[in-house]
C-alpha positions in Angstrom: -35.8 13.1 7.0 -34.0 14.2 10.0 -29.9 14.4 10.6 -28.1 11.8 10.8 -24.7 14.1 11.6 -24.5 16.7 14.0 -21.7 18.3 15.0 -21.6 20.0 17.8 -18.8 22.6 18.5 -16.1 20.3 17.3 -12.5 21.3 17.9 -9.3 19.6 17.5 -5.7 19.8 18.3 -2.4 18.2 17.0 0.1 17.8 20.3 -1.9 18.8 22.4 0.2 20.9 25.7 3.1 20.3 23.4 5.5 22.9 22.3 4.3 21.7 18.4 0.8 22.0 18.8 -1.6 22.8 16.2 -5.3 23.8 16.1 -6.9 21.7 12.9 -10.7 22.5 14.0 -11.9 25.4 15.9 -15.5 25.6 17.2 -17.3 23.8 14.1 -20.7 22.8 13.9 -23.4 21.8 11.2 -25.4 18.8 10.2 -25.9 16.3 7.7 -29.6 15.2 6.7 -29.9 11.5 6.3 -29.9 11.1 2.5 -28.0 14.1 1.5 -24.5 14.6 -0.9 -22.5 17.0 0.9 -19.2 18.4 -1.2 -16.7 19.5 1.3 -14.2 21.9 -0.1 -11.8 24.0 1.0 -8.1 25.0 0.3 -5.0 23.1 2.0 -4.7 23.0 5.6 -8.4 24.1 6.1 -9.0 21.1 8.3 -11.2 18.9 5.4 -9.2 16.0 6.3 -9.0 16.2 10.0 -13.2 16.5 9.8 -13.9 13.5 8.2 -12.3 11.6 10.0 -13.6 12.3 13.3 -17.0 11.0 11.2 -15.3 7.3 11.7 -14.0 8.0 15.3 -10.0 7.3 14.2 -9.9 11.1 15.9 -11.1 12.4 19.5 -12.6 15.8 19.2 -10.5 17.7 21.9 -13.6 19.6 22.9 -17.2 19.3 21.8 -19.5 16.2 20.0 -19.7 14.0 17.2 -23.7 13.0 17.1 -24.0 9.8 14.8 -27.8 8.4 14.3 -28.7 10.5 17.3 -25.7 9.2 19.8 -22.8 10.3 20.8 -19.7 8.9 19.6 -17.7 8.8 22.1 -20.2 8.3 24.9 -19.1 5.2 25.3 -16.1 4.2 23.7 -16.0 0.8 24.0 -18.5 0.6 21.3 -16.9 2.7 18.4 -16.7 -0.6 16.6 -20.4 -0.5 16.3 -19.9 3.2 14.7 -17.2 2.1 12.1 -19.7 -0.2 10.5 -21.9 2.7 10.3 -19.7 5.3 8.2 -17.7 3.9 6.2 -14.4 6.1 5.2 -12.2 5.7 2.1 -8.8 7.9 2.3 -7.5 10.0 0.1 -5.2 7.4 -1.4 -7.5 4.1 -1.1 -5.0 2.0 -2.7 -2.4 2.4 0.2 -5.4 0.9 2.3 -4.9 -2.7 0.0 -3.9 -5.5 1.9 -4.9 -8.8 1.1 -3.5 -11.3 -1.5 -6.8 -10.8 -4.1 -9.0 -8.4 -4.9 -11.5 -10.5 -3.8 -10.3 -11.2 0.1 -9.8 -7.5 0.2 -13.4 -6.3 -0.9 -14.9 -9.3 1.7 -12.2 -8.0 4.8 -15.1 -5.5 5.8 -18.1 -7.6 5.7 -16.6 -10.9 7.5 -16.3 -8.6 9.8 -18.6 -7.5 10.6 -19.4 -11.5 11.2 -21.6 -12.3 8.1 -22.0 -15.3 6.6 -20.0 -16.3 3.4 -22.7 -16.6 1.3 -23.7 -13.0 2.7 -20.1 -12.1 1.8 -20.0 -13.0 -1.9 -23.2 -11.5 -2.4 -22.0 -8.2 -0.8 -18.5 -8.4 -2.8 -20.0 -8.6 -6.1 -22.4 -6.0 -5.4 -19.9 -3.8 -4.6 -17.1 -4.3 -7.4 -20.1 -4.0 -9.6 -21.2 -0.9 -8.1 -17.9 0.9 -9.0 -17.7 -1.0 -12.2 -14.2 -3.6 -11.5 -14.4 -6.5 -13.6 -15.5 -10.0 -12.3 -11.8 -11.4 -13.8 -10.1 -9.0 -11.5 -11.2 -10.2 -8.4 -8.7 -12.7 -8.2 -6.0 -11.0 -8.9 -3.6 -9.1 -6.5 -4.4 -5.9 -5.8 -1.1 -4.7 -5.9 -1.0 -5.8 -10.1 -4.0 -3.6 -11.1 -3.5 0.2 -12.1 -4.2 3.1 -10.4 -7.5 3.8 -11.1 -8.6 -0.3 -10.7 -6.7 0.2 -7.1 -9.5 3.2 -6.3 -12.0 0.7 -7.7 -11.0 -2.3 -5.5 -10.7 0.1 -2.4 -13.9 2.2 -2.4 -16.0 -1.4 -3.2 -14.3 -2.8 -0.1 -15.9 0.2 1.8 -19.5 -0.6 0.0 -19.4 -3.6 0.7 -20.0 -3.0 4.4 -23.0 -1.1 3.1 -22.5 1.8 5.8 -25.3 4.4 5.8 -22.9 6.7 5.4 -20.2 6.5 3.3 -16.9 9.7 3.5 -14.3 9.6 1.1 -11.8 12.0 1.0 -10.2 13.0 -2.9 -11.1 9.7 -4.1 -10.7 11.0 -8.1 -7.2 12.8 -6.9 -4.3 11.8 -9.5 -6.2 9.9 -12.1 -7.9 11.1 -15.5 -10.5 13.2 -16.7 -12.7 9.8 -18.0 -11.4 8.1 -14.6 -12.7 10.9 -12.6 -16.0 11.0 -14.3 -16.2 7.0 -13.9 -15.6 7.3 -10.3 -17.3 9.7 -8.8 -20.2 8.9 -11.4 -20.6 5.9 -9.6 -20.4 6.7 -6.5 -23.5 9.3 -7.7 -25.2 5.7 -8.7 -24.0 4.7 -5.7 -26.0 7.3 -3.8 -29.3 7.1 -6.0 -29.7 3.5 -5.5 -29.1 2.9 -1.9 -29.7 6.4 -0.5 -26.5 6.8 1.3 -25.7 10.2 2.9 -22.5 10.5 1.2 -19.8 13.3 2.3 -17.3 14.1 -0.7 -14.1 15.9 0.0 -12.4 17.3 -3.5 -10.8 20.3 -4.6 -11.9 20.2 -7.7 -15.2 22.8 -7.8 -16.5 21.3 -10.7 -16.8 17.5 -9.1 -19.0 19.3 -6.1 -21.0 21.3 -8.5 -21.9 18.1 -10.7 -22.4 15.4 -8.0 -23.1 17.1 -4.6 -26.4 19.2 -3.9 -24.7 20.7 -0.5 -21.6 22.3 -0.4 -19.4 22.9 3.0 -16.9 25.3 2.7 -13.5 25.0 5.4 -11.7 28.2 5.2 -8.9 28.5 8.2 -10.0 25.6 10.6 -13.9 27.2 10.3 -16.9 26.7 8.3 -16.9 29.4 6.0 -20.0 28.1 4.1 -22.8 25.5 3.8 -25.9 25.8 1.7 -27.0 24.7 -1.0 -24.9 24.0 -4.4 -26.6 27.0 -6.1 -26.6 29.1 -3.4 -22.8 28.7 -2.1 -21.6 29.1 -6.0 -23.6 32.3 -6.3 -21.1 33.8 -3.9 -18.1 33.2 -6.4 -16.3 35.9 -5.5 -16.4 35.3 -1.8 -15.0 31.7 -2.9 -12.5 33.8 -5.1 -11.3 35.6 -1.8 -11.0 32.4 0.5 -8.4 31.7 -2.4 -10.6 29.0 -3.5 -11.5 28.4 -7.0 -14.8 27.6 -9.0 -16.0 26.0 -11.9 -14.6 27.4 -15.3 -18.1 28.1 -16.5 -18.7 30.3 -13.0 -15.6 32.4 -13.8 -16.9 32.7 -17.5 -20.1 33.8 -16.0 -18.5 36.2 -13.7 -16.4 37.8 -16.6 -19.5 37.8 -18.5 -21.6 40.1 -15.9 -18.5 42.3 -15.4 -18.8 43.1 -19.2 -22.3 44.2 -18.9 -24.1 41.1 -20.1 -27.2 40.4 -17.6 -26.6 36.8 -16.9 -27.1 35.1 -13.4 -23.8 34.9 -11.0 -25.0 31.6 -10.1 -24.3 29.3 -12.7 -21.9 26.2 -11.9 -23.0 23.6 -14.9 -22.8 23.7 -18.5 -26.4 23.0 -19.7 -27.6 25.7 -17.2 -25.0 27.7 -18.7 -26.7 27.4 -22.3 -30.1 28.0 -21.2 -28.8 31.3 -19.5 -26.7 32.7 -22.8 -30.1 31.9 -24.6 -32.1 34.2 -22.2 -29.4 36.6 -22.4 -29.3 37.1 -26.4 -32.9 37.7 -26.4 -33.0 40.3 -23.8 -30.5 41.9 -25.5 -31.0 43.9 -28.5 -27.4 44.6 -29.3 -26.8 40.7 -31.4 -23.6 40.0 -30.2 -23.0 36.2 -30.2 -21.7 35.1 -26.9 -19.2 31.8 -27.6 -18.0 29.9 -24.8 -14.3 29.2 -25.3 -12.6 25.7 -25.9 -11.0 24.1 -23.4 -9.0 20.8 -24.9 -7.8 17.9 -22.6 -4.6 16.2 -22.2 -4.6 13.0 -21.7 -1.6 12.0 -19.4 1.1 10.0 -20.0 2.2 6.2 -18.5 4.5 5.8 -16.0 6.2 2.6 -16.4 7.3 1.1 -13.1 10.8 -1.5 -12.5 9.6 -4.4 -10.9 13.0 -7.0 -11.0 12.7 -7.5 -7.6 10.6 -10.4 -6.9 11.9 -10.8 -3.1 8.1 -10.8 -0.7 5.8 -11.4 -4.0 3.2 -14.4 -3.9 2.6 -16.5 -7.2 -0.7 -18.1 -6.6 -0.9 -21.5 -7.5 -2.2 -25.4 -6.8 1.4 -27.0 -6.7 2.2 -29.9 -4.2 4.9 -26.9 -2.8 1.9 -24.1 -2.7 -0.1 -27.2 -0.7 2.3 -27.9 1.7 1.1 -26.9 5.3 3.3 -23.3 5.5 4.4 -24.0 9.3 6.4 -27.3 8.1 7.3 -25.3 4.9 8.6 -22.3 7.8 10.6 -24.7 9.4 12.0 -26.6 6.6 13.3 -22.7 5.2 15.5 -22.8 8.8 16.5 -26.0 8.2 18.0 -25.4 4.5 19.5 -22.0 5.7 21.4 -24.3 8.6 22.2 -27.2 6.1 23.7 -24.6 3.4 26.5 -24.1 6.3 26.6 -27.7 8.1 26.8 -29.4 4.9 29.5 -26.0 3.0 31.6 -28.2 0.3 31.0 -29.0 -3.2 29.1 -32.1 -3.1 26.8 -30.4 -0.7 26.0 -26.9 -1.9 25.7 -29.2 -5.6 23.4 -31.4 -3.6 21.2 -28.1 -2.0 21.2 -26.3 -5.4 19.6 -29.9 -7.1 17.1 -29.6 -4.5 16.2 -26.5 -4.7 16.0 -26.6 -8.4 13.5 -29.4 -8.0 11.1 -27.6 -5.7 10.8 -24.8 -7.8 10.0 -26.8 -11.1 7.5 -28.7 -8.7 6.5 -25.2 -7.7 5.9 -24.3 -11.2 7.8 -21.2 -10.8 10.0 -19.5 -13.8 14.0 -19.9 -13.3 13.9 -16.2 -14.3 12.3 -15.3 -10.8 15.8 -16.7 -9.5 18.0 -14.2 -11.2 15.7 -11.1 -10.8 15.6 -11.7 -6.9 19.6 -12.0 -7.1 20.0 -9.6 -9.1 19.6 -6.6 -6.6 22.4 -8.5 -4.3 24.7 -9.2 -7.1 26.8 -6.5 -6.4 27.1 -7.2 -2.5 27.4 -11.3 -3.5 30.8 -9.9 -6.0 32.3 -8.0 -2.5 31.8 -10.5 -0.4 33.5 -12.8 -2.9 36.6 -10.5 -3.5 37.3 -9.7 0.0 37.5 -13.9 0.5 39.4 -14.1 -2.6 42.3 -11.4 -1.1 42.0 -12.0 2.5 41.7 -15.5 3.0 45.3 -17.0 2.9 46.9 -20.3 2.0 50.0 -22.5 2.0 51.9 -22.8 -0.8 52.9 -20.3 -3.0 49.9 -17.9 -4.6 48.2 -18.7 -7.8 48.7 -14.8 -8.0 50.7 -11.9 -6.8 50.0 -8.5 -7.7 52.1 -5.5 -5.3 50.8 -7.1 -1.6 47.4 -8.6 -2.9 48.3 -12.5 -3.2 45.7 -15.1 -4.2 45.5 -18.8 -3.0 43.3 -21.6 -3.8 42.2 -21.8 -1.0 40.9 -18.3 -1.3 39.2 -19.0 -4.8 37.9 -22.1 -3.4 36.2 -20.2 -0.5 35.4 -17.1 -2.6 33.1 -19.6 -4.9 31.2 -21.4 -2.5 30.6 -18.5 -0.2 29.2 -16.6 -3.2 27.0 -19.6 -4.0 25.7 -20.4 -0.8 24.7 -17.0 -0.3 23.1 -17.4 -3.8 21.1 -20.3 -2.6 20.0 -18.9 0.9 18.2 -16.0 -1.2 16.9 -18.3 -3.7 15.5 -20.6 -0.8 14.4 -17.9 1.2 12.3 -16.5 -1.9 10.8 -19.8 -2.4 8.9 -19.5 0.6 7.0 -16.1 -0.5 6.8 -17.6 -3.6 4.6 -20.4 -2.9 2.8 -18.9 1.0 0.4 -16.2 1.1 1.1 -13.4 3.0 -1.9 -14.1 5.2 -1.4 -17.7 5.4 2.3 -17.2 6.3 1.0 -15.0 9.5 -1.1 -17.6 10.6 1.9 -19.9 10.8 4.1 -17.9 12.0 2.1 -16.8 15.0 1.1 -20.9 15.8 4.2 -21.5 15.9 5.6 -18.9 18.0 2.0 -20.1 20.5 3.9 -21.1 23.3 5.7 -17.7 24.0 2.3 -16.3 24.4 2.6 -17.7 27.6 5.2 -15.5 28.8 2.8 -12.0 27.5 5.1 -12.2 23.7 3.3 -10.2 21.3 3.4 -13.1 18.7 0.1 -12.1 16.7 1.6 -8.6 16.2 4.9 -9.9 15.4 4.1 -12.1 12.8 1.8 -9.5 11.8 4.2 -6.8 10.9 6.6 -9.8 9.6 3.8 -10.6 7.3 3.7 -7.1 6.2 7.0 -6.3 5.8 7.4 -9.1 3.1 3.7 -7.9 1.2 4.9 -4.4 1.5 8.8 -4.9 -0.3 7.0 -5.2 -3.7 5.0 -1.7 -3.0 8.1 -0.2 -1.6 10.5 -0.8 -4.4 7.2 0.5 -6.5 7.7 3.9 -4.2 11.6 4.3 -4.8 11.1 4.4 -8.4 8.9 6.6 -8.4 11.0 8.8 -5.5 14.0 8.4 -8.3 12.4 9.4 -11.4 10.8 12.5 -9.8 14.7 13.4 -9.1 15.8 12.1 -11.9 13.5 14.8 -13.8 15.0 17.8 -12.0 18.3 16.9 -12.6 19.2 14.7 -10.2 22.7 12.2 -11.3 21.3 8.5 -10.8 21.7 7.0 -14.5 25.3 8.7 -15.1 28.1 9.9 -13.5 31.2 8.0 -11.4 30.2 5.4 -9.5 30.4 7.7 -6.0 28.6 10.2 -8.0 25.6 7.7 -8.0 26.3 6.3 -4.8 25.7 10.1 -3.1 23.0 10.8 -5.3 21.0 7.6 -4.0 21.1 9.5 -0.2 18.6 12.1 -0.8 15.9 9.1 -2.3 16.4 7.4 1.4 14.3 10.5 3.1 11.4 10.9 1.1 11.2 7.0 0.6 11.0 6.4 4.4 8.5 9.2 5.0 6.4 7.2 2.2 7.2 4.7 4.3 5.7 5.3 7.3 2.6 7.6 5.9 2.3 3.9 4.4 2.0 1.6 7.5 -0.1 4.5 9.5 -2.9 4.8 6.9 -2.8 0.7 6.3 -2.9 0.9 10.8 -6.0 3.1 10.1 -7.6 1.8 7.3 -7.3 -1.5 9.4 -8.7 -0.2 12.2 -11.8 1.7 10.0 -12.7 -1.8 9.0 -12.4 -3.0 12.7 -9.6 -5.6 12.4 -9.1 -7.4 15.3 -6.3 -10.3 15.7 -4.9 -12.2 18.8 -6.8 -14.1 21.0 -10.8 -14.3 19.8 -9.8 -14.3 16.2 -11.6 -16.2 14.0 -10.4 -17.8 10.8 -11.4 -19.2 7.2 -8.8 -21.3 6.9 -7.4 -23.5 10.0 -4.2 -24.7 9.1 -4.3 -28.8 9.3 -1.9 -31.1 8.1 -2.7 -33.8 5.8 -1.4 -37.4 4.8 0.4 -35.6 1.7 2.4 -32.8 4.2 3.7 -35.5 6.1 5.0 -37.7 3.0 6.6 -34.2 1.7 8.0 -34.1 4.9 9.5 -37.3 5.2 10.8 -36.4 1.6 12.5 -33.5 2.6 13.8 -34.9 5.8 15.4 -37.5 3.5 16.8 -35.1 0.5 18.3 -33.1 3.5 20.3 -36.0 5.2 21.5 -37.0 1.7 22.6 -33.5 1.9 24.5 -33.7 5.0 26.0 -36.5 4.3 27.9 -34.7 1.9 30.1 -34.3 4.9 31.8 -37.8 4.9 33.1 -37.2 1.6 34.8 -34.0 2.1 35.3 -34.1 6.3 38.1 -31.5 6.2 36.9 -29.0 3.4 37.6 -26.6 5.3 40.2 -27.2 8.0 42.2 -24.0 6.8 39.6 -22.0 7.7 39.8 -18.2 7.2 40.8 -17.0 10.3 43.4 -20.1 11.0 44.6 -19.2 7.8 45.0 -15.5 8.8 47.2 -16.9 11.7 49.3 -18.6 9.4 50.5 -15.7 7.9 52.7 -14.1 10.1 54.2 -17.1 11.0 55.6 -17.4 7.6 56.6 -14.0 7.6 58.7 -14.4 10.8 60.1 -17.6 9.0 61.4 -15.8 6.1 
């Protein structure tokens, strides 16, 4: 077979003609036969990263060529799209590259596409989640609920599933378990077997590349240090030794070994050719020492259990008339309530609004609890909001209580209450929404209904893109926090106990590392997006066109009716609020001036 990777002279830089530029590749070159598993390896910094993905064109070399199935990639750049189909790239983290609302839609993103059919699709998505062995029952799940290791799963099948001919992933056993390891990588071996797939392996782990690979490229200061074959490379241990790289515990045994005198190869990197060495060894030897290889036990890591009380952005699947209802008049209905809660601001209202709301989540099917564990993260600024209206907001008559210059009227408990529960229900309404719309779904009506601003050159597809991914990505976020805290909170750091200022200043330093999660976040989904050619705007094609049916206009008329019941609220109490706060304020001095 000939190559299908050449690389020609590749160099890159960071910042280029900035003050903070850095070299990541200088003057590299090898190639890649068609067919082959190459281990890259190399210690931190050496430029693995920045390597392979120049193989998927989401980097420019800054001098010299990528050559991809005999072309250049970048000879015309207009087609790179045709080149990301072709080498398919997982990142070191694949499940920050999750997206979609199910397992499922996020395995078939690739493949549709690349403009397959959908019965092309499906085949392709089972394929692949049964390649990397993820269970049929999880496919319609969301990603976002599975472990760690089911995450990897989900993301490396969505990269199979474009079945590239070849396919670079970069630590895609980092973090998880000896078994999970094993599992993974052990089917990507399958993986490579069964389809022939010139596979490109980044790891740091020497004894993953010594098992599965049967080329090894060594990176060593922004160079190619190495690349032959598996035995070959790891018969130059101490070489790897000196690039301050490691090797596999039975090569260092070995290497001890031979500088104790015993006449074994230097070139063993697996455990059965280990044995069959030793076995040589003791009968060339007439001295009958028994050579025992020592023990090594594994740990098996523990849990880390995450909070998840906020519910705020999370979609609950379901087949309600309130999941059903077209999401554009469901958007619009949201502003509506948000308006009403203010136009219609007195008891019989706000009653009215919380009745309704009640009723559309039980027709939702969605647990009460959901309610409380959204609030609850607000509580706290819902209590302030309500004490400064219960101190500041003034009133005639004398005050229900006066303590030193604080004085409390009834018209500052009566404002106090039904500002706290109309901020109570905006939240709960608001939620209701996520609840019952798909993050994808909700996009697509957001962006046809902002249609007409397209007109004037308004972004609108990338708006209600990054709207649409703001709400997916709260869940994932408030995942990221708790982890940020209880990495503090394990070197010492006061977030449990303490004054309440004590705890306040201790949340500060969780605010850096959580927005530099953050953003690594949204520019490896950008790339991982891009890898798998997204395209949006004008051109896009999609499953689902929203249409509305004989049963969204009867909700609607239902609504329209609940919310003018609701406004009418108004004629019973048409001066709830004629002292209003600031009128109120006004009053005060007044009275002062009197007295």
């Amino acid at each position: 077979m000939g190559s299908i990777i050449k690389v020609d002279h590749l160099s890159y830089v960071y910042n280029p003609g900035m003050p903070n530029a850095v070299t990541a590749l200088d003057d590299v070159s090898f190639e890649v036969e068609e067919g082959d598993f190459v281990g890259i390896i190399g210690a931190t910094g050496s430029g693995k990263s920045t390597l392979i993905t120049h193989m998927n064109g989401l980097n420019k070399p800054t001098s010299g060529h990528i050559i991809i199935d005999g072309r250049d990639l970048w000879a015309e750049p207009e087609k790179i799209r045709e080149f990301r189909f072709l080498t398919g790239l997982v990142f070191q983290y694949p499940e920050y590259q999750l997206f979609e609302e199910t397992c499922y839609k996020d395995i078939a993103f690739g493949p549709r596409n690349m403009g397959l059919d959908e019965t092309e699709i499906d085949r392709r998505v089972h394929e692949a989640a049964d390649f990397v062995g993820l269970d049929e029952a999880l496919l319609q799940r969301s990603p976002f609920e599975l472990s760690g290791g089911q995450k990897r799963r989900v993301a490396v099948a969505g990269v199979m599933a474009m079945k590239p001919r070849i396919l670079v992933l970069d630590e895609p056993a980092a973090g998880l378990d000896p078994e999970g390891r094993d599992e993974i990588l052990s089917e990507v071996k399958e993986y490579h077997k069964k389809t022939g797939t010139t596979v490109l392996l980044v790891s740091h782990s020497m004894e993953d590349i010594a098992k599965y690979a049967n080329r090894v490229l060594v990176m060593s200061n922004k160079k190619i240090a190495m690349y032959d074959t598996v035995e070959n490379v790891f018969a130059r241990a101490p070489e790897l030794l000196a690039l301050g790289l490691s090797v596999p515990q039975v090569t260092k045994i070995f290497l001890k070994l031979r500088e104790m005198g015993v006449d074994v190869p230097a070139d063993v990197y697996t455990v059965p050719y280990a044995v069959k060495m030793i076995l040589e060894a003791k009968k060339r030897r007439d001295a009958g020492e028994s050579l025992v290889l020592p023990r090594v036990d594994a740990k098996n890591g523990g849990r880390c259990h995450m909070l998840r009380d906020i519910t705020i952005g999370q979609h609950f699947p379901g087949d309600s008339l309130v999941h059903r209802f077209d999401p554009r008049m469901k958007l619009v209905l949201t502003i509506v309530y948000i308006i009403l809660l203010f136009a219609a601001s007195n008891p019989l209202g706000l009653t009215l609004s919380l009745v309704f709301l009640v009723a559309m989540y039980g027709v939702a099917k969605i647990p009460f609890k959901l309610i409380t564990k959204s609030l609850k993260p607000i509580l706290p600024i819902i209590l302030f909001t309500a004490v400064l209206n219960l101190f500041f907001v003034s009133g005639e008559g004398e005050p229900l209580v006066h303590f030193w210059v604080l004085n409390i009227y009834a018209e500052g408990l009566r404002y106090a209450i039904l500002m706290a529960v109309r901020v109570m229900a905006l939240i709960a309404g608001t939620s209701l929404l996520t609840y019952t719309t798909s993050p994808i779904v909700l996009t697509d009506a957001i962006e046809q209904l902002l249609k007409p601003l397209g007109r004037l050159h308004f972004p609108v597809h990338e708006l209600a893109m990054m709207m649409s991914i703001a709400l997916r990505f709260i869940p994932t976020l408030i995942e990221e926090t708790d982890k940020i805290m209880n990495a503090q909170k394990a070197r010492g750091a006061m977030l449990d106990n303490g004054s309440m200022m004590e705890r306040v200043k201790a949340l500060v330093p969780v605010l850096i590392p959580l927005f530099i999660s953050a953003f690594r976040r949204a520019d490896e989904l950008a790339m991982a997006m891009e890898c798998r050619c997204y395209r949006g705007g004008d051109g896009r094609t999609r499953l689902k066109v929203l249409r509305c049916t004989r049963q969204d206009y009867i909700d609607l008329a239902v609504c329209i009716v609940c919310f003018m019941v609701i406004l009418s609220s108004r004629l019973v109490f048409p001066n709830f609020f004629k002292n209003s706060p600031s009128r109120l304020r006004r009053q005060a001095p007044s009275r002062m001036g009197a007295l």
